[in-house]
C-alpha positions in Angstrom: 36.5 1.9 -67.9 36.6 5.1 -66.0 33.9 8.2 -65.8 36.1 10.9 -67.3 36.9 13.6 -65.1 34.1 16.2 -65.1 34.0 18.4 -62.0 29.6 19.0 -62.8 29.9 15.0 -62.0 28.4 14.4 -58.9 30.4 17.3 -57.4 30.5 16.2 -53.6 31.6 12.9 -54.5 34.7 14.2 -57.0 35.8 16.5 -53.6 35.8 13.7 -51.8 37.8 11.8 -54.5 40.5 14.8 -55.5 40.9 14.9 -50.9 41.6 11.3 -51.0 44.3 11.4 -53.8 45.9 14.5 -52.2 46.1 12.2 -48.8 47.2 10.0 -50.9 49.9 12.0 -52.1 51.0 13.3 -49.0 51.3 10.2 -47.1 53.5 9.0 -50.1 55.9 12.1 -49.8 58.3 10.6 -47.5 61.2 8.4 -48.3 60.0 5.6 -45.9 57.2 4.8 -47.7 57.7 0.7 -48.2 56.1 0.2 -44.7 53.0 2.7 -45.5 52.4 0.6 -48.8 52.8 -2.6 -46.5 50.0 -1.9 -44.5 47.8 -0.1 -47.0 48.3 -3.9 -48.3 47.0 -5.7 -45.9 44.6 -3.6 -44.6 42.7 -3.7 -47.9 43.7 -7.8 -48.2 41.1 -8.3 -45.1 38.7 -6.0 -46.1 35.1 -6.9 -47.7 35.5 -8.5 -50.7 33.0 -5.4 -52.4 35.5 -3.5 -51.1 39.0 -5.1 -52.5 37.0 -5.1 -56.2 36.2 -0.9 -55.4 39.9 -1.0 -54.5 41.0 -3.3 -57.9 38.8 -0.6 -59.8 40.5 2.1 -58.8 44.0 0.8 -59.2 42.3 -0.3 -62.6 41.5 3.4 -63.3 45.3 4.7 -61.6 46.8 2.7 -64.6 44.7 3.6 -67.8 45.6 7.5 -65.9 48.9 6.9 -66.0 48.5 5.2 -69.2 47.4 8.3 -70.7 49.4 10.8 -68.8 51.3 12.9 -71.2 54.1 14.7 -69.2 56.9 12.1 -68.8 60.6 12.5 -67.4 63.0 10.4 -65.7 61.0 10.3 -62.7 57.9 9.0 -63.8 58.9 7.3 -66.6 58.9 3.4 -65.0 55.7 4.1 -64.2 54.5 5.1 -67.3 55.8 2.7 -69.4 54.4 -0.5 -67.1 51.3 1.3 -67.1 51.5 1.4 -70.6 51.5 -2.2 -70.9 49.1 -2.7 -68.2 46.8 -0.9 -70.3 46.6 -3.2 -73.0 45.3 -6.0 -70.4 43.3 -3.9 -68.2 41.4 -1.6 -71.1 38.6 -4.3 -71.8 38.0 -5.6 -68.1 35.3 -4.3 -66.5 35.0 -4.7 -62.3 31.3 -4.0 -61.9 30.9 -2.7 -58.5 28.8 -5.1 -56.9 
């Protein structure tokens, strides 16, 4: 499903990429998070429809990562393992980008 990470690969648009997952990150690092998820969630549910399928391919491509990840411990664990299972779904859909 996903382009494997290669940093020769289109190098502007990986930057881009790796900035937005470190905003990503950092808006995350709080312990008030629920509301920021809450209106990432609707924001994106009235968006372009192109746009909610870029969005479904990335969280697509967040679970075969996690999937895959090979550190574990108890705080990332959940997530692993649901990704995990995910995985099996999501490995053989493909969300062209249209």
């Amino acid at each position: 499903m996903t382009k494997k990470f290669d940093e020769n690969y289109n190098k502007p648009m990986v930057d881009k990429g790796q900035e937005l997952g470190q905003n990503i990150i950092d808006t995350l690092n709080s312990y008030s998070f629920d509301p920021i998820i809450a209106g990432v969630v609707a924001k994106v549910m009235v968006s372009h429809l192109t746009l909610q399928q870029s969005v479904g391919r990335l969280i697509v491509a967040l679970i075969e990562g996690f999937a895959t990840q090979k550190y574990v411990d108890d705080r990332n664990a959940a997530t692993i393992e649901l990704c995990k299972k995910l995985n099996k779904i999501t490995k053989d859909t493909h969300l062209p980008f249209i």
